[in-house]
N, C-alpha and C positions, 0 to 999 in steps of 0.2 A: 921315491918308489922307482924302483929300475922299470925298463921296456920291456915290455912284453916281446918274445922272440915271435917273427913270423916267422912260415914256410910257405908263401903263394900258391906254389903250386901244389905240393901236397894238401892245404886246403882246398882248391878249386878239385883234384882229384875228391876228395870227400863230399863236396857237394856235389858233385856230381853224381857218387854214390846213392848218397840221399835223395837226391830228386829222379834218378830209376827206381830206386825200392819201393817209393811215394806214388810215383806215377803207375810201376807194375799195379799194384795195390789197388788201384783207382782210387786214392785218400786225398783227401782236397787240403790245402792250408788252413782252411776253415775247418775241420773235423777233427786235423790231427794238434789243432791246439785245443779244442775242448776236450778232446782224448788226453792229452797230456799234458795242458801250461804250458807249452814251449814256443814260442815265435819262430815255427819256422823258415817264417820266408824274410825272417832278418839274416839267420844263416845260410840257406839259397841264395840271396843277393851277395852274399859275402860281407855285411854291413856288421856282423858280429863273430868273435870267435867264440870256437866250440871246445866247452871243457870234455875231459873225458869221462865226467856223471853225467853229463847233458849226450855222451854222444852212446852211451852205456843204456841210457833212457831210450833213444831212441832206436836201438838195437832191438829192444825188451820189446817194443812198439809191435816193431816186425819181424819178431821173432829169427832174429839172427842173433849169431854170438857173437863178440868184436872179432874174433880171431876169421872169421869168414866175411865180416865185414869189411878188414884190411889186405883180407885175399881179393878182395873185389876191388879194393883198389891201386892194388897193384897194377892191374890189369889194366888200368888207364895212364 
């Protein structure tokens, strides 16, 4: 099975995304996996990558669309 490609940084950019949306939000780790099955403070910690149905998911969460969700991370 080949390697999985990283991009470090552009991951830590998306969590970082993720944990302002989470946090504006007031949504705890605990709510937003009974909200959704997702772990996500295995992806915060960076201990897992994010596919892009799992990060599509958690778009729909908070009602963002990816394309404003990639603007936001540009921005970091």
């Amino acid at each position: 099975m080949p390697k999985q490609l990283q991009n470090s940084e552009l991951t830590q950019r998306i969590v970082i995304c993720i944990k302002q949306l989470r946090k504006e939000r007031t949504i705890t780790l605990e709510v937003f996996y009974f909200d959704t099955g997702i772990h996500l403070a295995r992806i915060e910690q960076g201990k897992q990558n994010i596919s892009v149905a799992t990060l599509s998911k958690i778009c729909d969460y908070f009602e963002i669309s990816l394309s404003d969700f990639f603007i936001m991370v540009e921005k970091y």
